[in-house]
C-alpha positions in Angstrom: -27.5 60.5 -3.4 -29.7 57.6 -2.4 -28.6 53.9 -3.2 -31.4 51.8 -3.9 -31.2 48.3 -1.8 -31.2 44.8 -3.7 -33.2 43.8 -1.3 -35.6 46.6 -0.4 -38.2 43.9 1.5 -35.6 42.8 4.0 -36.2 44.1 7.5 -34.0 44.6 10.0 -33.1 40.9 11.6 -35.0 39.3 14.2 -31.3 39.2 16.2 -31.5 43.0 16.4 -34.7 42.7 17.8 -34.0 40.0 20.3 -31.1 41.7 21.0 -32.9 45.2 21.7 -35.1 43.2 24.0 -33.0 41.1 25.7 -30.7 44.3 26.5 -34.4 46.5 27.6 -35.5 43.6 30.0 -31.9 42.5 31.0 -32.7 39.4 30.3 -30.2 36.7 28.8 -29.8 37.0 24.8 -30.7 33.3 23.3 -30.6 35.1 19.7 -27.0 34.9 19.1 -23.9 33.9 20.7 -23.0 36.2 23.4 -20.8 34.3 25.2 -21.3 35.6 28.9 -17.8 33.9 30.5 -14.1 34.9 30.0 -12.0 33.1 27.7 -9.9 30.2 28.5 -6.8 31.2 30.0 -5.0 28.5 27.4 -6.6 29.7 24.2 -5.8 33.0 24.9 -1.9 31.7 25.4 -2.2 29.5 22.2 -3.6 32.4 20.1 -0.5 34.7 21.2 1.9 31.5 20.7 0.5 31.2 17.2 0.3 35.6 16.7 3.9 35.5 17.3 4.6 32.7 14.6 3.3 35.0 12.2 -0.5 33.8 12.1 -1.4 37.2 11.9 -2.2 38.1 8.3 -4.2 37.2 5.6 -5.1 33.9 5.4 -5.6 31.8 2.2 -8.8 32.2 1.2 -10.0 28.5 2.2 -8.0 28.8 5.1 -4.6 27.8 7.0 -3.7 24.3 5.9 -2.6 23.6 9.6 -5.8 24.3 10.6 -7.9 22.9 7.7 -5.9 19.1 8.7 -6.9 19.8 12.4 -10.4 20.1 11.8 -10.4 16.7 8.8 -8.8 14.6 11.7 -11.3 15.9 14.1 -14.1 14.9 11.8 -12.7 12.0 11.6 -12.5 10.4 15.2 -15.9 12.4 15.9 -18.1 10.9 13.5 -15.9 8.9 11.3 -16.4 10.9 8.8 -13.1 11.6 6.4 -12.7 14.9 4.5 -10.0 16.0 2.4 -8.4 19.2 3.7 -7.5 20.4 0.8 -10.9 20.2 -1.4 -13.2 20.0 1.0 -12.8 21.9 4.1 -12.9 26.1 3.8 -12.6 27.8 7.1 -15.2 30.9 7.4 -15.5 33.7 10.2 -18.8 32.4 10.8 -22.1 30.0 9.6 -23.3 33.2 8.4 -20.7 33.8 5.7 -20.3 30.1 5.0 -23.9 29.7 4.0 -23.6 32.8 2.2 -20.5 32.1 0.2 -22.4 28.7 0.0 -25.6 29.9 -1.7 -23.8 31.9 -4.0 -21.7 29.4 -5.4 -24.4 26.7 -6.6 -27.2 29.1 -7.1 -28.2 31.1 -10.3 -31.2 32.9 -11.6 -34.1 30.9 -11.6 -33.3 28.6 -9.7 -35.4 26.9 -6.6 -34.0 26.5 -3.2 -36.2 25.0 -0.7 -36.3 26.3 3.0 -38.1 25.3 5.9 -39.7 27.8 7.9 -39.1 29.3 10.5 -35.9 29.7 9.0 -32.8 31.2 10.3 -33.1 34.9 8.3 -30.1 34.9 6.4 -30.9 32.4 3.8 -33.4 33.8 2.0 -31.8 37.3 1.3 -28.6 34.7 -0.2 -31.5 32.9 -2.3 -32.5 35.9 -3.7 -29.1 38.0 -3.9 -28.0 35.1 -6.1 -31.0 35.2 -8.6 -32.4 32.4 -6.4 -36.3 31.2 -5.8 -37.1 30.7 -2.2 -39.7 27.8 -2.5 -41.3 27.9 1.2 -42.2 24.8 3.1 -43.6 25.2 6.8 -42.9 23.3 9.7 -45.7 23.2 12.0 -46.2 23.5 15.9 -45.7 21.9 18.2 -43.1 19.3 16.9 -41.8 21.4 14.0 -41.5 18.4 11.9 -40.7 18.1 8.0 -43.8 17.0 5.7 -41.9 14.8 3.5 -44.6 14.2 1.0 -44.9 18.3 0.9 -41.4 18.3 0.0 -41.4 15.7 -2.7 -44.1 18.0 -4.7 -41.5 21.1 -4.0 -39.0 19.7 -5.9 -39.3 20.3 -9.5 -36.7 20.1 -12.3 -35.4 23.6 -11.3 -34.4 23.0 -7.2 -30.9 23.2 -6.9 -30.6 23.0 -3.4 -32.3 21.9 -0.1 -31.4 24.1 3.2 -31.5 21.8 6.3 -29.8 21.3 9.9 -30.4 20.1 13.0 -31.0 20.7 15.3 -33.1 23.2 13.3 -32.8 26.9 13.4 -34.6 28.7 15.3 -36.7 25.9 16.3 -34.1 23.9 18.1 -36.1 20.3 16.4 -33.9 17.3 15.8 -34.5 16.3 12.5 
């Protein structure tokens, strides 16, 4: 039996791609993060310090409180920027599933969700997953710059969200 994809236009990634590529040439893999060093000798100790305190199962789903206050006092002597652990910090195994869980929590059918393009390829199969309307909005070489006034007429009385960062992915412009 055949299962029929929710999403039978998405192609494979551009990361499997680069990857194939970078792997063919030998060349060094910008795509994702292939860390090519070994890890520190003392966050390898602190892991097994922490594995034999009996970090080592499920965590809640937002995350260990220890670790959740860690990152809210970090915040705050980085950018002076206070959060509160306990409603407004969820730990995730990566961006990928954070912007995913993200998505799916504030998005429902019908609605709009602008992205700037290039965009990093997981957000629109999380736009539409969710019910979701990907309303496009390029960013044009060299300077990959936002068109504010583009945006503005985007937004309409059904856009729910508004997918940014910087530096921008993939285009690596500081917005």
């Amino acid at each position: 039996m055949k299962l029929e994809s929710k999403l039978p236009d998405i192609g494979v990634t551009i990361f499997t791609k680069m990857t194939a590529l970078a792997n063919e040439y030998n060349a060094i893999n910008l795509s994702q993060g292939f860390p090519d060093f070994e890890a520190d000798p003392e966050l390898i100790d602190l892991v097994h310090k922490y594995m034999k305190k009996g970090f080592n199962q499920y965590a809640p789903m937002q995350g260990v409180m220890l670790l959740r206050e860690r990152i809210a006092e970090k915040t705050l002597k980085l950018y002076k920027a206070p959060f509160d652990p306990d409603s407004e910090i969820t730990v995730t195994s990566g961006a990928t599933e954070a912007l995913f869980a993200a998505i799916m929590s504030v998005v429902k059918k019908g609605d709009e969700v602008i992205v700037f393009e290039p965009a990093f390829d997981s957000y629109v199969p999380a736009i539409l997953l969710s019910g979701g309307i990907p309303k496009y909005i390029k960013m044009k070489p060299p300077d990959y710059i936002i068109d504010w006034d583009e945006v503005k007429d985007a937004v309409s009385d059904r856009t729910r969200l508004m997918i940014l960062n910087s530096p921008h992915n993939p285009t690596g412009s500081v917005l």
